[in-house]
TIRO-868770 format. One record per residue (C-alpha): y, x negated, z negated. Coordinates in steps of 0.5 Angstrom, whole numbers. Example, Ala and Ser with C-alpha at 12.3 -4.5 7.8 and 13.67 -1.06 7.14 Angstrom:
2
y; x; z
-9; -25; -16
-2; -27; -14
END
This chain:
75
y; x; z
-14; -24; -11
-18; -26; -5
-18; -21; 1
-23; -21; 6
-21; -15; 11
-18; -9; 11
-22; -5; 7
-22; -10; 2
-14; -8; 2
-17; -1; 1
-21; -1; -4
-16; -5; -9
-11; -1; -7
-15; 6; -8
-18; 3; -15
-11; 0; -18
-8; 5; -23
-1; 3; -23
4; 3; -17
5; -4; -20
-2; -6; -18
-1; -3; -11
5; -6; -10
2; -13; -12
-4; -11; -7
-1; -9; 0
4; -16; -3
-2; -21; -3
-5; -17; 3
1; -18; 8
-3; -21; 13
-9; -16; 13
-3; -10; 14
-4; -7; 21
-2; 1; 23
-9; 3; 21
-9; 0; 14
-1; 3; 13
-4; 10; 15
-10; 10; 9
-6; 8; 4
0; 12; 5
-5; 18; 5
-7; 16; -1
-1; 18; -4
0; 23; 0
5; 21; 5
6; 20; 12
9; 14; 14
13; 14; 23
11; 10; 27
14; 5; 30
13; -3; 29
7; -5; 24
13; -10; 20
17; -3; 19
12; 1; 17
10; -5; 11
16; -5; 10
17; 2; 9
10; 3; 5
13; -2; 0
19; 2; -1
15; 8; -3
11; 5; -7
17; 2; -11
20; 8; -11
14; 12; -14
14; 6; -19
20; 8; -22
18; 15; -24
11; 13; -25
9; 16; -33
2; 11; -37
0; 16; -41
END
């Protein structure tokens, strides 16, 4: 998967269906992540993530995501 901008990252991220495919996502589109982008995809999923340096706000999406995958039921 190819990204050309950031809402590229986005619309993948909104359409994935697991938490899997939203981590293998914002993985792939590490360069494209900047504070606006953190912030859609956070409140995607209905969380707020603090400011604070870009790197550690990316780093914090991919914890929240890897948690939700934990607990993420395919029915």
């Amino acid at each position: 998967m190819i990204f050309e901008n950031e809402m590229d990252v986005i619309n993948a991220f909104l359409d994935a269906d697991t938490y899997d495919e939203k981590y293998n996502i914002i993985r792939l589109a590490s360069d494209l992540m900047t504070d606006k982008v953190i912030d859609t995809l956070a409140a995607s999923m209905d969380t707020v993530i603090a400011e604070g340096p870009t790197d550690r706000r990316y780093e914090e999406l991919k914890g929240i995501i890897l948690t939700n995958r934990k607990f993420e039921v395919i029915r």
